[in-house]
C-alpha positions in Angstrom: -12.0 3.1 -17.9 -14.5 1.6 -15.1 -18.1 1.8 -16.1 -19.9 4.9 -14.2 -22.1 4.0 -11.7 -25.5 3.2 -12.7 -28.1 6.3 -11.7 -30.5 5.5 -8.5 -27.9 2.8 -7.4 -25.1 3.1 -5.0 -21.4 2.4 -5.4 -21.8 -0.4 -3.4 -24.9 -2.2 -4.8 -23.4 -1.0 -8.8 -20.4 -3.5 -7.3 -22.0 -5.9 -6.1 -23.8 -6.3 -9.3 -20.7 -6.0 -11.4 -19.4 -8.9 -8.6 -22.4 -11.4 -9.8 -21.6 -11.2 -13.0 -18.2 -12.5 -13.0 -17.3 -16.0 -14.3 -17.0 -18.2 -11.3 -15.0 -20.9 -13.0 -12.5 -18.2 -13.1 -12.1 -18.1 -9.5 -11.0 -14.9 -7.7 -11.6 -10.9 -7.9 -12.8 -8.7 -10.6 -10.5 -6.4 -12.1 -12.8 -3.5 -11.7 -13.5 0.0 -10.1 -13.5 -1.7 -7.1 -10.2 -3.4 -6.9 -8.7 -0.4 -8.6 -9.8 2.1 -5.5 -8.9 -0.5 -3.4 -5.3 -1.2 -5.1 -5.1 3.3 -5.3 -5.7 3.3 -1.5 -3.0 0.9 -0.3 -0.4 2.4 -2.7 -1.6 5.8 -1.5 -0.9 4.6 2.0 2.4 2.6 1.8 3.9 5.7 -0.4 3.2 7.9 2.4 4.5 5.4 4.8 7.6 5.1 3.1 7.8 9.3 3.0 7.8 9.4 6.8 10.0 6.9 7.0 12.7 8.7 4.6 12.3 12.0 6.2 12.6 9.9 9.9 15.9 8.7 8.5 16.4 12.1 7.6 15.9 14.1 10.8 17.7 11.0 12.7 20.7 11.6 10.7 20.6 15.1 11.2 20.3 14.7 15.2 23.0 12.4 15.0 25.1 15.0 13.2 24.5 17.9 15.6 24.6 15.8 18.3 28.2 17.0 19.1 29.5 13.8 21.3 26.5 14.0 23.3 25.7 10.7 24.9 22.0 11.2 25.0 21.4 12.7 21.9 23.6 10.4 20.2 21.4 7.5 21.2 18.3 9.0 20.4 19.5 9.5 17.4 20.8 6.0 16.3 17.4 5.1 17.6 15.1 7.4 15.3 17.9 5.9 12.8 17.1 2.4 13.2 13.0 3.0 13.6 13.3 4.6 10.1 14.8 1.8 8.5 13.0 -1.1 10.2 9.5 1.0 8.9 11.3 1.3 5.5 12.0 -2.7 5.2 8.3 -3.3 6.8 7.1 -0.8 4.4 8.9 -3.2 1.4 7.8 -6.4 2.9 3.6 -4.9 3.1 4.3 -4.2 -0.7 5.7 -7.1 -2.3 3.1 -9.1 0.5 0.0 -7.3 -1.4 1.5 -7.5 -4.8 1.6 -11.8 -4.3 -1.7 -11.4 -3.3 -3.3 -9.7 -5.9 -2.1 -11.6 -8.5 -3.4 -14.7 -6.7 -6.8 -13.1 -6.4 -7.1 -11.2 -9.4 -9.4 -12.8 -12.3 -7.0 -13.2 -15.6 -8.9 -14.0 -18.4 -7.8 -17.6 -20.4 -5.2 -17.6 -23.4 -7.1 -18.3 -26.5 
C-alpha cells in the first residue's frame, strides 16, 4: 500500500518528492500512488465507455427489432448499431494503446 501523504504537505508536493527520489538510471515512472490514481482513472473511464457502448448496441438492436419494415427506423437503427461497435473497437484499441505505454514508462526494478 502507497505511503500516506506526509502531514502539512499536499498531494502534489508529497509526489513530487516521492518523483526525486527515484533512480534515474532506471529511466521512466514511479510505480506509486500517483500512477496508481492515474492507471484507476483511465480504467474507470474506458469501463464506462465500453458500458455505453454495450447498452448503445443494445438499444440499436432493440430499435432495429421493433422497427417493423420501417425504412427510417430501420436505418437509424443499423446506425446506432454500427456507432456502438466502432466505440467498442476504439474503446479496445485506447486500452491495449495505454497498456504498451505503461509498461514502457513504468520503472521495473533490475533482476538480481
Amino acid at each position: 500500500m502507497a505511503d500516506p501523504v506526509k502531514p502539512g504537505t499536499s498531494f502534489f508536493e508529497d509526489g513530487l518528492t516521492k518523483a526525486k527520489n527515484v533512480d534515474p538510471t532506471l529511466g521512466g515512472v514511479a510505480d506509486g500512488i500517483e500512477t496508481t490514481l492515474l492507471e484507476n482513472i483511465i480504467n474507470w473511464l474506458l469501463s464506462i465507455s465500453a458500458v455505453l457502448a454495450l447498452l448503445a448496441l443494445v438499444v440499436g438492436g432493440m430499435m432495429y427489432i421493433i422497427s417493423f419494415g420501417d425504412e427510417a427506423k430501420v436505418k437509424k437503427a443499423k446506425s446506432i448499431i454500427i456507432y456502438a461497435i466502432t466505440g467498442l473497437i476504439v474503446v479496445g484499441i485506447s486500452f491495449f494503446i495505454i497498456n504498451t505505454i505503461k509498461e514502457f514508462l513504468t520503472v521495473k526494478p533490475p533482476n538480481p
